[in-house]
C-alpha positions, 0 to 999 in steps of 0.5 A: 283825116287831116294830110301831115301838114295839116296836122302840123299847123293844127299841133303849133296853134294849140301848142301856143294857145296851151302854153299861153294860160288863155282861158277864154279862146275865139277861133275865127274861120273855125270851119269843120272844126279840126282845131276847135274839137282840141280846144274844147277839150283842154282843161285850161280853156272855159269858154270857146266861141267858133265863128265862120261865115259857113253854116254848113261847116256849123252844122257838121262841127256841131255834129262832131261836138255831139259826139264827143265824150265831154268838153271841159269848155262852154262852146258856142259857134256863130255864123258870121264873117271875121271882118265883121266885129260883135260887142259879145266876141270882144275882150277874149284871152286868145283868138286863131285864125288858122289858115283863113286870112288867104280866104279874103280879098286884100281890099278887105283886110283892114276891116279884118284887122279893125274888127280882131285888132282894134274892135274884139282885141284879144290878149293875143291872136295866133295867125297862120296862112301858106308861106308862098315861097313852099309851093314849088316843092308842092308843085304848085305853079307860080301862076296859081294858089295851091286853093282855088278860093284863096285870094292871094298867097304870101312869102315871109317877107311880106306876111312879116311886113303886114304883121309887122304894120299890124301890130304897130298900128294896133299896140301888139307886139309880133313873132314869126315862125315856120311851121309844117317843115322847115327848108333852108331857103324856103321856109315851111309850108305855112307861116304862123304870126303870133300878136300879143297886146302891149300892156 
């Protein structure tokens, strides 16, 4: 069962993936697979691949696409870190990495951002991770994350900075957007980031 704002990231990620034609989709950090199960079963979608660094997580996403009554895609899942690029996960219509970034030391974000941006360069790549700014109404203290694995957590200002250098660096243009509420001053609960590759 996915908490309300959960299901809110997981409505606006595959609302931009439905409305943006892909037909082909990597979903990096794809876990238990929430987002995943949704786009196996879009009609528009023919090839989706999940990648996470977690074999459990595999096992039970494989699990749940066992049990669905059909998928209209080809889907595989790999284990293997999204820092990591592979010649077979390049050239997609469309990756997400839904709530994962966060989940990796800052040191390592450029080779995060060499492997999606520069070496699998999909058409677009559809980004979303907390907005820092929204913890106080969740009660999170200032001193901690609202997970204990996150490695850092961003307010809007600098998750705009760090797509913003992002995509000049790698030719996309960015949009930004609140999602999971939207309080006057504060934003939503997560930030989502939309990169869309320059002809």
């Amino acid at each position: 069962m996915t908490t309300w704002m959960h299901e809110e990231r997981l409505k606006a990620a595959f609302g931009v993936v439905a409305n943006s034609g892909a037909r082909s989709v990597l979903d990096l950090g794809c876990g238990d697979g929430d987002l995943f199960v949704r786009l196996a079963a879009h009609p528009e979608i023919t090839r989706l691949v999940g990648v996470d660094i977690c074999t459990a997580s595999l096992a039970r996403l494989q699990n749940r696409l066992s049990k669905l009554p059909q998928t209209v895609a080809s889907t595989e899942l790999r284990a293997g870190s999204m820092t990591e690029a592979h010649p077979a996960l390049a050239g997609f219509d469309c990756a997400v990495l839904i709530e994962t970034i966060e989940h990796i030391d800052p040191s390592n974000l450029s080779q995060l951002e060499r492997a999606v941006f520069g070496q699998m360069r999909p058409r677009m790549v559809v980004v979303t991770t907390p907005n820092a700014e929204f913890n106080v109404l969740l009660g999170v203290p200032a001193h901690r994350f609202r997970h204990p694995d996150h490695r850092f957590e961003w307010p809007r200002a600098r998750f705009c900075k760090w797509g913003d250098r992002v995509g000049a660096a790698f030719g996309y243009d960015v949009s930004y957007r609140d999602i999971a509420g939207c309080h006057p001053d504060l934003g939503g609960a997560s930030q989502m980031a939309v990169f869309t590759a320059r002809p």
